[in-house]
C-alpha positions as CSV (number, residue, x, y, z in Angstrom):
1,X,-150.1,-120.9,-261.9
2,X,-149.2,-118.8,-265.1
3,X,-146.9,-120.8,-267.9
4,X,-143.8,-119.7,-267.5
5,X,-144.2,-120.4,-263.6
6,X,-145.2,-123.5,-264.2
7,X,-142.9,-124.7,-266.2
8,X,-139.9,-123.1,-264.0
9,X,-141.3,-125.1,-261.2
10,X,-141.3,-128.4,-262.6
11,X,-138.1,-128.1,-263.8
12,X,-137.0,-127.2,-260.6
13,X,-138.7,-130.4,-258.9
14,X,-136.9,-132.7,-261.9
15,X,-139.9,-133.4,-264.1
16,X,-139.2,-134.5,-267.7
17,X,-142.7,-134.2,-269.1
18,X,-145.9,-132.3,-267.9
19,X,-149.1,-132.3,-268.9
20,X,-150.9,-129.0,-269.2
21,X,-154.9,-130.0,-268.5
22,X,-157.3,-127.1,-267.7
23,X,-160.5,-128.2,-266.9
24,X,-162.8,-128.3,-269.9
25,X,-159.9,-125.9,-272.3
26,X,-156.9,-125.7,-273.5
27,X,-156.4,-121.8,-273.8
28,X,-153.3,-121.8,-272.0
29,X,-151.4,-124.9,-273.8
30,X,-149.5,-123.5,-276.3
31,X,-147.9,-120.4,-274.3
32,X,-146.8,-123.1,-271.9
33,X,-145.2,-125.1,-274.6
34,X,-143.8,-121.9,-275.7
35,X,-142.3,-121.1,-272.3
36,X,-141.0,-124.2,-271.8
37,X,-138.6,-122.9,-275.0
38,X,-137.5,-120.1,-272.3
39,X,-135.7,-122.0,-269.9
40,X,-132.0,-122.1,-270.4
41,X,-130.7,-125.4,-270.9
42,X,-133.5,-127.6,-269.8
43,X,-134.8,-129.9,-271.5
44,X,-138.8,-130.1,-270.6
45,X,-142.0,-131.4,-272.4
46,X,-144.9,-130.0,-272.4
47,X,-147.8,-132.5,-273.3
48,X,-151.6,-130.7,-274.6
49,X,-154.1,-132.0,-272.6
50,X,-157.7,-131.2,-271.2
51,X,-159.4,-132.7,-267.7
52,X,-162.8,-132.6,-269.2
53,X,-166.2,-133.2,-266.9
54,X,-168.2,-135.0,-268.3
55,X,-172.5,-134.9,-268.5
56,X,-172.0,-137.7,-265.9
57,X,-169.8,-135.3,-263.5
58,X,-166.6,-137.7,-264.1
59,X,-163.5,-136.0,-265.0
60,X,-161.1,-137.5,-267.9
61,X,-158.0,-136.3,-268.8
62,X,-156.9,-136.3,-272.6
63,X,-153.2,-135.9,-273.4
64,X,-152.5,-135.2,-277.1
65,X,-149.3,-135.3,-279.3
66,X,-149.7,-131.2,-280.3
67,X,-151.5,-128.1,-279.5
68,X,-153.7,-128.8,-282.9
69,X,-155.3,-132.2,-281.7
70,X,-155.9,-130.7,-278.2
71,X,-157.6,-127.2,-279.8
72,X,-159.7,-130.0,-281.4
73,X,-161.1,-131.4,-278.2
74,X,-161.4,-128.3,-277.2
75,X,-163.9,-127.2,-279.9
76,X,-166.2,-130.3,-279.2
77,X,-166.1,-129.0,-275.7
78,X,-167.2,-126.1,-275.9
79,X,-169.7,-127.0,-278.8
80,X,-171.7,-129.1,-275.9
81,X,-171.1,-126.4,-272.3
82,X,-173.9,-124.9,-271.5
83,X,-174.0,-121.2,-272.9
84,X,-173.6,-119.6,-269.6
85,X,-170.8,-117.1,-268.9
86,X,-168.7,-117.3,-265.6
87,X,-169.0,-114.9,-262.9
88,X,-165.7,-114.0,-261.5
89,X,-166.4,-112.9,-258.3
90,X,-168.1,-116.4,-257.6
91,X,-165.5,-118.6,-259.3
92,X,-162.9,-116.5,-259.8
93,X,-161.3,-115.2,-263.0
94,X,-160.1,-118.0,-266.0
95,X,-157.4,-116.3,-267.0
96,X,-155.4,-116.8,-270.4
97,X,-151.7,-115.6,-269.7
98,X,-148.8,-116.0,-272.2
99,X,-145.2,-117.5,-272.0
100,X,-143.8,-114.2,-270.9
101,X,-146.6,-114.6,-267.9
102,X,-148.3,-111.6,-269.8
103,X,-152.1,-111.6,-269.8
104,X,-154.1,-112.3,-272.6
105,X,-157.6,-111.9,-272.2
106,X,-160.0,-113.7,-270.2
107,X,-162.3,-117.1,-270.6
108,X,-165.5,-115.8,-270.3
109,X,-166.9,-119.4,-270.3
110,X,-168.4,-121.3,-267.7
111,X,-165.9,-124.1,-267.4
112,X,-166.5,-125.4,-264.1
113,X,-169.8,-126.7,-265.9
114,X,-170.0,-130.6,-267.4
115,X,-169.8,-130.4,-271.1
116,X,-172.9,-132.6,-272.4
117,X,-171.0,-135.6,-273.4
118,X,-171.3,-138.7,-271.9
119,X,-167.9,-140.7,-270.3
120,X,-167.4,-143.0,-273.4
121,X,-167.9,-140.3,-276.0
122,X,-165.9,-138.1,-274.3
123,X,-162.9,-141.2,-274.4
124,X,-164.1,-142.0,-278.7
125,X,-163.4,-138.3,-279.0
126,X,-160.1,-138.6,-277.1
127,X,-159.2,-141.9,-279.1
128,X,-160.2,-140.5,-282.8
129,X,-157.5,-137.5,-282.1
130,X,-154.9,-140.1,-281.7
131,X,-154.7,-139.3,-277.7
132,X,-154.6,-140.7,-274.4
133,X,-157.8,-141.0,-271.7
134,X,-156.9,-141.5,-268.5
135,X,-159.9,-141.4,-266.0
136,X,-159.4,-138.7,-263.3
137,X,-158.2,-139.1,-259.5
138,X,-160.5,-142.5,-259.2
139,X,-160.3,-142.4,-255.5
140,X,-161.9,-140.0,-255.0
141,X,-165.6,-139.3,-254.2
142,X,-165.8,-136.0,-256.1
143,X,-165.6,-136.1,-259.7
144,X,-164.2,-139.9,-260.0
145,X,-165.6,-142.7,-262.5
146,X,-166.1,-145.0,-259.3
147,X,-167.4,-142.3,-257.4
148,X,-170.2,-141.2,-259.8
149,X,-171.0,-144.2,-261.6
150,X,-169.6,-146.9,-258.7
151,X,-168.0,-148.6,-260.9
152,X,-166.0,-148.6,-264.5
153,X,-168.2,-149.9,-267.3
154,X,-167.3,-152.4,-269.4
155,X,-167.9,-150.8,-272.9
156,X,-165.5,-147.9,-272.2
157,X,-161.7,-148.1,-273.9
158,X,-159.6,-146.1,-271.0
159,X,-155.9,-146.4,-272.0
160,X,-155.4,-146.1,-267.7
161,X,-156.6,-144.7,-264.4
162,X,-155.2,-141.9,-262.4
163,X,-155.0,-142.2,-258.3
164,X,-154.4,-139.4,-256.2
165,X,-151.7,-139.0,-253.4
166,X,-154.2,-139.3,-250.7
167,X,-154.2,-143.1,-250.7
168,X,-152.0,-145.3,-248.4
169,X,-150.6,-148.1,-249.8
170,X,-153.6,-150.7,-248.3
171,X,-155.8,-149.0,-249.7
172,X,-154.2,-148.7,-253.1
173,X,-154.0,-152.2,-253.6
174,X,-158.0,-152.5,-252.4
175,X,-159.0,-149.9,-254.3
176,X,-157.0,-151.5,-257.5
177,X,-157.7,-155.3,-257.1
178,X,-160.1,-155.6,-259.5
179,X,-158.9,-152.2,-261.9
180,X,-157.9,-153.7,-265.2
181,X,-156.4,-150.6,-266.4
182,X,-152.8,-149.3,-266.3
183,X,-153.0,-147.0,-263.1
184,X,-150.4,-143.9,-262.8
185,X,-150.4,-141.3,-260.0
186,X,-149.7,-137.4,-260.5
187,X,-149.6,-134.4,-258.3
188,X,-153.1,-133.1,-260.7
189,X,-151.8,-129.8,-258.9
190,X,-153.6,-126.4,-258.6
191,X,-150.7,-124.4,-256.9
192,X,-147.1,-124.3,-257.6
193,X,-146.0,-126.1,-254.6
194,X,-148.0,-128.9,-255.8
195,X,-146.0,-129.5,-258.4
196,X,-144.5,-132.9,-258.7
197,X,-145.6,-134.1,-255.0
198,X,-146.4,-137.5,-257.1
199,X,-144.8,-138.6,-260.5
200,X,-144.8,-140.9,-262.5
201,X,-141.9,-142.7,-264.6
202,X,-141.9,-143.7,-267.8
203,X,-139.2,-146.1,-269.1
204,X,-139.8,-144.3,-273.2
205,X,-137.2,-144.1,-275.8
206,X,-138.6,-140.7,-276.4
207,X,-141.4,-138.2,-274.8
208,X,-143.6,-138.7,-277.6
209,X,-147.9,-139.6,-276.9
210,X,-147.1,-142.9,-279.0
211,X,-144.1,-144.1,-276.6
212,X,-145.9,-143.3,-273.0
213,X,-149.0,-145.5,-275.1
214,X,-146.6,-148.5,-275.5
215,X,-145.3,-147.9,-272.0
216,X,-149.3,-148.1,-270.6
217,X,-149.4,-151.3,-272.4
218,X,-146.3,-152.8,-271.3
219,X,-145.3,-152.8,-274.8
220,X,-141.6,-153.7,-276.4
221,X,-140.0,-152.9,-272.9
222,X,-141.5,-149.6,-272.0
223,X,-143.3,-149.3,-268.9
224,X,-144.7,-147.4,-266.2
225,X,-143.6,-147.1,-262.7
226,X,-144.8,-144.9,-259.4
227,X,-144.2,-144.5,-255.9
């Protein structure tokens, strides 16, 4: 899962735009922007983004129009993880690698941790950078808004929901009859052959955070569409 891998595999599987989201950082966001300016003759967007866990255990993605806005995020974040360090023989190693799939250095962080903000400060956070938050995989048990909290409160401002690909298409629709958000579905993959095993379309002039907004609002003819 380094960058350039990454990158060479969606391409592969027809993506147009990825989102990069490492839970709780963003270390690797820019070398896979940068890598996808190595592949000859595509033409590939990488999106910054962070899945952050919030104090509640609920993970929200935030997608960002550039590396600066997601480094942002990424500060609050760390400002509020508890001041552990990992252990890589228990979770494994958090590596930062480059375009050229070159390692870096390590993230000596504890990032499988909750950060200490709550759901809807995580999303105002999200929201004053001029990004998207999209609550994580909400079928789930693990990790899920309706799995932690049982249900999505009212006082939150989510611009949509994520499903996963585990759902049949009864219960998508039971799940989703009383969701008032714009749903999309992605692959939220942790191996390459993950890649692209859902998508979602976007009907955008352009692969821009401000067009795939319109297009979760249904706005001036963009919209969303997933299988």
């Amino acid at each position: 899962m380094s960058p350039l891998k990454i990158l060479q595999k969606a391409y592969e599987r027809g993506i147009d735009i990825i989102g990069i989201c490492d839970h709780n950082s963003a270390e690797n966001v820019q070398f896979a922007i940068n890598a996808s300016n190595l592949l000859d003759g595509a033409s590939l967007t990488v999106l910054p983004g962070m899945e952050i866990c919030s104090k509640e255990e609920v993970h929200i993605i935030g997608l960002f129009e550039n590396a600066g806005d997601v480094l942002k995020m990424q500060d609050i974040v760390y400002q509020t993880l508890p001041a552990e360090k990992n252990n890589p023989k228990l979770f494994g190693e958090q590596i930062i690698a480059n375009e050229y799939d070159e390692i870096e250095g390590y993230n000596e962080r504890l990032l499988i941790r909750a950060c200490n903000l709550s759901v809807k400060e995580i999303i105002e956070k999200i929201h004053e950078l001029n990004g998207i938050a999209i609550a994580s995989h909400i079928d789930r048990e693990a990790y899920s808004i309706i799995g932690q909290l049982g249900f999505i409160p009212d006082d939150i401002e989510l611009d949509g929901v994520e499903i996963s690909t585990n759902l049949t298409a009864e219960d998508t629709r039971r799940i989703l009859l009383d969701i008032k958000y714009p749903v999309i579905r992605s692959s939220d993959a942790h191996f390459l052959e993950e890649i692209g095993k859902a998508t979602t379309s976007f009907f955008i002039d352009e692969p821009t955070i401000e067009e795939i907004k319109k297009a979760l609002r249904d706005e001036n003819g963009r919209k969303i569409s997933y299988e």
